[in-house]
C-alpha positions as CSV (number, residue, x, y, z in Angstrom):
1,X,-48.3,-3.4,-5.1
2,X,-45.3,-2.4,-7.5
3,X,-43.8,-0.2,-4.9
4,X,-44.8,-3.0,-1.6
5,X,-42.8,-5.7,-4.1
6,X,-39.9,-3.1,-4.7
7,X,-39.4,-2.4,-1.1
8,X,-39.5,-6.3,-0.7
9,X,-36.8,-7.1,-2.4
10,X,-34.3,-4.0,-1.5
11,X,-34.6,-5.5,2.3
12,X,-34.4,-8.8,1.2
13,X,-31.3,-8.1,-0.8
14,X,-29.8,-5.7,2.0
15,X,-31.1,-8.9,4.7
16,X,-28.4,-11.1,2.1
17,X,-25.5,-8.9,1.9
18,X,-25.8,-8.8,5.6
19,X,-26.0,-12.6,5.8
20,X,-23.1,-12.9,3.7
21,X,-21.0,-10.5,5.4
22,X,-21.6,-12.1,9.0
23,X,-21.2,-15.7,7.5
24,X,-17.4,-14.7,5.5
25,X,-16.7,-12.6,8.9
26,X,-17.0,-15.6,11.3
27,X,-14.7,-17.6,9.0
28,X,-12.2,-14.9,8.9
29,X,-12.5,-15.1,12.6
30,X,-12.2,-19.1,12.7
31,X,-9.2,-18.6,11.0
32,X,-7.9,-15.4,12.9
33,X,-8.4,-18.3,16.1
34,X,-6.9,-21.0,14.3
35,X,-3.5,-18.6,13.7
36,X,-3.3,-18.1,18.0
37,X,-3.4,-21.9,17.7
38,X,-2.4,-25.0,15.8
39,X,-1.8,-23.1,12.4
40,X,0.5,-20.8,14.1
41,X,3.6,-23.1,13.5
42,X,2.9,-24.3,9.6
43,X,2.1,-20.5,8.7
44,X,5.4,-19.4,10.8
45,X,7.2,-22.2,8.9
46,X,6.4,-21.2,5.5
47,X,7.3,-17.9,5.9
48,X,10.5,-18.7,6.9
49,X,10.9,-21.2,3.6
50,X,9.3,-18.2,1.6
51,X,11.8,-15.9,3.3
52,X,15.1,-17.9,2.7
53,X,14.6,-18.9,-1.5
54,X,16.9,-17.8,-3.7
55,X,14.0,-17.6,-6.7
56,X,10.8,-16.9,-7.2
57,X,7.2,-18.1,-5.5
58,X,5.3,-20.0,-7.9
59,X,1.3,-20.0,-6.5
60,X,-0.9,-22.4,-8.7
61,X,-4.6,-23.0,-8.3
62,X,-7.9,-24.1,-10.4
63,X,-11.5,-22.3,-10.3
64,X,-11.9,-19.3,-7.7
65,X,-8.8,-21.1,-5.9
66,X,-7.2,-20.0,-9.4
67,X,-8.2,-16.5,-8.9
68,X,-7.3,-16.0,-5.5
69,X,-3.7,-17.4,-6.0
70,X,-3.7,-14.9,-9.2
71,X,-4.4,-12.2,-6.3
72,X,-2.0,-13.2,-4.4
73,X,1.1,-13.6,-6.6
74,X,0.7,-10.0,-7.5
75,X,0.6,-8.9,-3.8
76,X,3.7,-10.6,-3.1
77,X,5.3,-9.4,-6.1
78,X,4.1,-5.8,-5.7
79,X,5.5,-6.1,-2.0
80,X,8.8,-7.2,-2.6
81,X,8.9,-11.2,-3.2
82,X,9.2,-11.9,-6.6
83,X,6.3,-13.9,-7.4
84,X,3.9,-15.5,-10.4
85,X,1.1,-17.5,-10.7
86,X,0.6,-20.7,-13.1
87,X,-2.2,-22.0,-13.8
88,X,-2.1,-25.9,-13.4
89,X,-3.5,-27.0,-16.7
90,X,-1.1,-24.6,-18.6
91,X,1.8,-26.5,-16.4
92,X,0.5,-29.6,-17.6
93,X,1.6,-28.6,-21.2
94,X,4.9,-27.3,-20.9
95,X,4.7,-24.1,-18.3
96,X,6.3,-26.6,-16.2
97,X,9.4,-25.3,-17.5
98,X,8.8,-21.9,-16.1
99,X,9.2,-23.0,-12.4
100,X,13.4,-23.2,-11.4
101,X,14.6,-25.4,-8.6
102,X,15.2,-22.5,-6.6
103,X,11.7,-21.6,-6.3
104,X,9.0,-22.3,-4.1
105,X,5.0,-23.4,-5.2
106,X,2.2,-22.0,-3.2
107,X,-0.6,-24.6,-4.1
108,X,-4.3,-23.8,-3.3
109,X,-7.0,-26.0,-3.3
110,X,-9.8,-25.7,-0.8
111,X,-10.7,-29.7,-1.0
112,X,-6.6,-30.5,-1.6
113,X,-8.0,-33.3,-3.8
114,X,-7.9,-31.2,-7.3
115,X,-7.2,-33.2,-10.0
116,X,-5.2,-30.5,-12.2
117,X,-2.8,-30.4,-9.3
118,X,-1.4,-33.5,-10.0
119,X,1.5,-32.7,-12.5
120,X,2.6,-29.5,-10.4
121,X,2.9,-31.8,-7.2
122,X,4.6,-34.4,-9.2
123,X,7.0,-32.1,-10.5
124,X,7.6,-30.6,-7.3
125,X,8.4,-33.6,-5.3
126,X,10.8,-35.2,-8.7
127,X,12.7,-32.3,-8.3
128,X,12.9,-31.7,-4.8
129,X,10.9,-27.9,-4.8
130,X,9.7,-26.7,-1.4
131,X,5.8,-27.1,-2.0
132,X,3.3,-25.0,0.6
133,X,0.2,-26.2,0.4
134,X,-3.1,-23.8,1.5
135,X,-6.2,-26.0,1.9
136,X,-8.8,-27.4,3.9
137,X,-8.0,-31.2,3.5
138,X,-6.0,-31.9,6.2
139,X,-5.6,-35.6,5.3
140,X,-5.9,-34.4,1.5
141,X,-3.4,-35.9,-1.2
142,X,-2.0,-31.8,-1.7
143,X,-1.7,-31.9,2.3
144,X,0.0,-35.3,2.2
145,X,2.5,-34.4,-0.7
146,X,3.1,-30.9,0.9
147,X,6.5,-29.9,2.9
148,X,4.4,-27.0,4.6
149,X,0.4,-27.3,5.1
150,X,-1.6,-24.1,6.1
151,X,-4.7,-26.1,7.2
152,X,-7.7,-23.9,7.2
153,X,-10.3,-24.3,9.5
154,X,-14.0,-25.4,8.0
155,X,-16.2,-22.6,7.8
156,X,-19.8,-22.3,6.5
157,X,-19.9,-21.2,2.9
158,X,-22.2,-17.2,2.4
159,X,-23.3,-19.3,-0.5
160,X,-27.1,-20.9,1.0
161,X,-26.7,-23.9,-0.9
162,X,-23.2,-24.3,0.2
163,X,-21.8,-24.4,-3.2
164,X,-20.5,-21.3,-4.7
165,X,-16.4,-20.6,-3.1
166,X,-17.1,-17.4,-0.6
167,X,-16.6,-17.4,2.8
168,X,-13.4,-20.2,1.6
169,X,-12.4,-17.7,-1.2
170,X,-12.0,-15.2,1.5
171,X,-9.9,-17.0,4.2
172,X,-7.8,-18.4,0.8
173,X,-7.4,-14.5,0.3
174,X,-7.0,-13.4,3.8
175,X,-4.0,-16.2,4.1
176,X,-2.6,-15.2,1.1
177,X,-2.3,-11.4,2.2
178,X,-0.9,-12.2,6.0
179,X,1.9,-14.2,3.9
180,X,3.0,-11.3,1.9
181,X,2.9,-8.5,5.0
182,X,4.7,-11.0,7.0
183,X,7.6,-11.1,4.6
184,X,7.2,-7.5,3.5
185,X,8.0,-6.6,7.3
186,X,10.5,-9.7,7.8
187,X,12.2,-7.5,5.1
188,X,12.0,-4.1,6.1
189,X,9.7,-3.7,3.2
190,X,9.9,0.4,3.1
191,X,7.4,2.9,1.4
192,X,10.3,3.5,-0.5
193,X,10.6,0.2,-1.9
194,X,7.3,0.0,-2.6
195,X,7.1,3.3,-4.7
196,X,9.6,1.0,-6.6
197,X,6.7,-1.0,-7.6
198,X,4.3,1.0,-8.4
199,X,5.2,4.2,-9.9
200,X,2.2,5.2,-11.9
201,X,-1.4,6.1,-10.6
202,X,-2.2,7.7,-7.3
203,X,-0.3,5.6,-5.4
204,X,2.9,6.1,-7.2
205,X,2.1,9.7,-6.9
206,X,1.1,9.5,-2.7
207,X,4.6,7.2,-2.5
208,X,6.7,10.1,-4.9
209,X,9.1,12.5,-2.2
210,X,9.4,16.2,-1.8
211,X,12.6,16.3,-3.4
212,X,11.1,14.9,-6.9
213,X,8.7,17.5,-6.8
214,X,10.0,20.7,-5.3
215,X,11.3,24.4,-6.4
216,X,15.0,24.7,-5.9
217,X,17.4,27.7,-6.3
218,X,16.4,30.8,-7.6
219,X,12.9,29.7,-8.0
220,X,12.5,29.7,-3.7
221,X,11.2,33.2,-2.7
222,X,14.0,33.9,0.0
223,X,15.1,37.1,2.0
224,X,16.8,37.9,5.0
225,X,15.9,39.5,8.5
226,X,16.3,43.0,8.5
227,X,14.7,43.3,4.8
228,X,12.2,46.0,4.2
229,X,8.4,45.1,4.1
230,X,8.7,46.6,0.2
231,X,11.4,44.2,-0.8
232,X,9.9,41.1,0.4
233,X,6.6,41.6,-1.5
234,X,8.1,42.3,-4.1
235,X,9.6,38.9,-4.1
236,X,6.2,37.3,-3.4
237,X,5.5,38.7,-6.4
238,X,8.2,37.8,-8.1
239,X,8.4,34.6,-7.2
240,X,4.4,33.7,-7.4
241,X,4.1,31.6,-4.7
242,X,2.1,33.7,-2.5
243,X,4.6,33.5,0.2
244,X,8.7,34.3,0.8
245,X,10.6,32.8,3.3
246,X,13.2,34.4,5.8
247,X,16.6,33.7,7.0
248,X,18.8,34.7,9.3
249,X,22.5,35.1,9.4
250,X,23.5,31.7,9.7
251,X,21.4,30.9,6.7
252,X,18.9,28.9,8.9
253,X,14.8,29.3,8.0
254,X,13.3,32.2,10.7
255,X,9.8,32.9,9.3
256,X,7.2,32.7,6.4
257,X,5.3,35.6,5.0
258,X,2.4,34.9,3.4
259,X,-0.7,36.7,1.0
260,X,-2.6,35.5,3.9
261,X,-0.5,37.7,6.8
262,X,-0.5,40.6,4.0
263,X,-4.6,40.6,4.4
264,X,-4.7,40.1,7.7
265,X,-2.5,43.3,8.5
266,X,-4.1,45.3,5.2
267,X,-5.2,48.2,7.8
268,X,-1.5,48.2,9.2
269,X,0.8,50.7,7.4
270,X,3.4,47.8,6.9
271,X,5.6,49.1,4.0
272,X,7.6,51.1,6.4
273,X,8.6,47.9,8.6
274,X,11.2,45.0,8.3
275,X,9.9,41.2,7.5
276,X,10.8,40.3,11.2
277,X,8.1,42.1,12.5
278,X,5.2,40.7,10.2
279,X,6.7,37.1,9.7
280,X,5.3,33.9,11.1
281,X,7.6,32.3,13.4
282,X,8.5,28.4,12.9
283,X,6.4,27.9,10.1
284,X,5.1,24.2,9.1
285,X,8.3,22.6,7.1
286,X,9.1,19.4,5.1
287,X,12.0,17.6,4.1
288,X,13.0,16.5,1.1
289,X,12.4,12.8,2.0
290,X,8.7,13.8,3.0
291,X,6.3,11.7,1.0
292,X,3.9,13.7,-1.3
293,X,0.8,11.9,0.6
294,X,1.8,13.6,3.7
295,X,2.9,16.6,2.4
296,X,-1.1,17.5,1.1
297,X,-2.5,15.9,4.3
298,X,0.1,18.8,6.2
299,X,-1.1,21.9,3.1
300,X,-5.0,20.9,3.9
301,X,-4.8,20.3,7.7
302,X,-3.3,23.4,8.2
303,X,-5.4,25.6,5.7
304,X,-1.9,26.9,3.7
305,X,-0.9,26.3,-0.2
306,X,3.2,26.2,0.3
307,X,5.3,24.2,2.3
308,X,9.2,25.2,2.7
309,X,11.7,22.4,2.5
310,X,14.0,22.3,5.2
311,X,17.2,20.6,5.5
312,X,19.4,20.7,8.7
313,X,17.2,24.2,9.0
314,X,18.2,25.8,5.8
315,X,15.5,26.1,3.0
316,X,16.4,23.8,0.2
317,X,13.3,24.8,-1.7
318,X,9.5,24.5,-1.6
319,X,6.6,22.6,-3.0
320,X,3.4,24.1,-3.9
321,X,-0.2,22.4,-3.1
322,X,-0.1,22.8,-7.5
323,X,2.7,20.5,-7.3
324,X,1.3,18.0,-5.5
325,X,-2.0,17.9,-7.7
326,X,-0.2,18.1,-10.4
327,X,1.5,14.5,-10.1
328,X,-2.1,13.1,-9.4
329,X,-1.7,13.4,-5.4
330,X,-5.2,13.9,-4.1
């Protein structure tokens, strides 16, 4: 019976996440239908007046409302629009002051009748600040007070009871994040800027370029066509990268040598020839600009563990795969 009663309730549980994952997924798509219709315009609108401030966005919100517009203040700030969230209630006793005339308030409230609301609004409309409001009221005191209304469609809550903020939570969300990639590409948000943002972790690492990271100078294993098979392993020795690069005349990168040619011609007497008959030909290269993210993807797609850097087609140095794992790329 123990086991029966076990298996029970896994497929009852799995039977509820389902449940909840079609239910939040048909309001995302009542609100992906909504933006090809009547929201199109307010949520084009308040891009533009989120676009054109001179300060910061101020988003404000009570309960899960509260949590999303935390959520969403960070990834406007993190993409480029300088943003912060307040919560109402702290307003309400003096973090009023925080918000500038030259800002903008994102307001969330899924009924747009929330009572801590009241002193942001009021405050707002005294001193003329460009209030947005996201809700469901449509004729709700928030929408009414509002110089831009993102209306969101009703949707049925995942919660069976109807109560607990889901499905709603996740089109507050949803809303929230199509503001902030709109303006990030109304700006020409770049992965450089981004990197700006976020320079620790992994994805400060994936954002980091080539040129942060790479072996310059005498540290590039580097010979010439025409060299001697002896010379250049002794520079792959030298050097320790497992590999030497060579030029020709003009200074311009010809070919790689690698351990892995070295084994593959060990029953070749090869000591006795030049590097332009054992070298790879147009070898995989990076620039210096190249992020470290695609860098790895480029090392582990093509089964190597150095990439040469290559400007204008002269080597300008080289980044090893211990480079890039290093700095926490993986």
């Amino acid at each position: 019976m123990g086991s029966l009663k076990k298996k029970a309730d896994r497929e009852a549980a799995i039977a509820s996440a389902v449940r909840t994952v079609t239910t939040e997924q048909a309001g995302l798509a009542a609100l992906a239908e909504a933006l090809d219709n009547g929201l199109a315009e307010p949520f084009a609108s308040a891009v533009e007046t989120l676009s054109v401030i001179r300060g910061r966005v101020i988003v404000t919100g009570v309960g899960k409302s509260g949590h999303i517009g935390s959520k969403i203040a960070a990834t406007l700030a993190s993409t480029g629009t300088p943003a912060f969230f307040v919560h109402p209630a702290e307003a309400n006793h003096g973090d009023l002051g925080m918000i500038a005339r030259d800002d903008v308030i994102v307001a969330i409230s899924w009924s747009g009748e929330t009572t801590e609301l009241q002193g942001i609004v009021a405050y707002a409309k005294r001193f003329s600040i460009p209030l947005i409001a996201i809700t469901a009221g449509e004729t709700s005191t928030l929408a009414r007070e509002a110089s831009v209304v993102i209306c969101l469609p009703r949707a049925a809550e995942a919660c069976p009871h109807g109560l607990a903020p889901t499905t709603s939570a996740a089109m507050q969300l949803v809303v929230g994040d199509a503001l902030a990639i709109a303006l990030l590409e109304a700006r020409g948000f770049t992965p450089e800027h981004f990197r700006t943002f976020h320079p620790g972790g992994q994805l400060g690492a994936n954002l980091t370029q080539i040129r942060d990271v790479m072996h310059v100078g005498d540290e590039v294993p580097l010979v010439p066509t025409g060299t001697g098979m002896k010379e250049a392993i002794a520079e792959i020795s030298r050097k320790s990268f497992g590999c030497v690069a060579v030029t020709d005349e003009e200074g311009l990168l010809a070919g790689i040598i690698t351990d892995g040619d070295l084994r593959r011609k060990i029953g070749m007497d090869i000591l006795p020839m030049t590097v332009d008959q054992v070298m790879t030909r147009n070898p995989k290269t990076v620039t210096p600009d190249t992020l470290a993210a695609t860098a790895l993807q480029l090392i582990n797609s093509s089964a190597i563990t150095s990439l040469m850097v290559v400007e204008k087609g002269k080597p300008v140095g080289l980044v090893h795969m211990h480079d890039l794992l290093r700095i926490g790329v993986a």
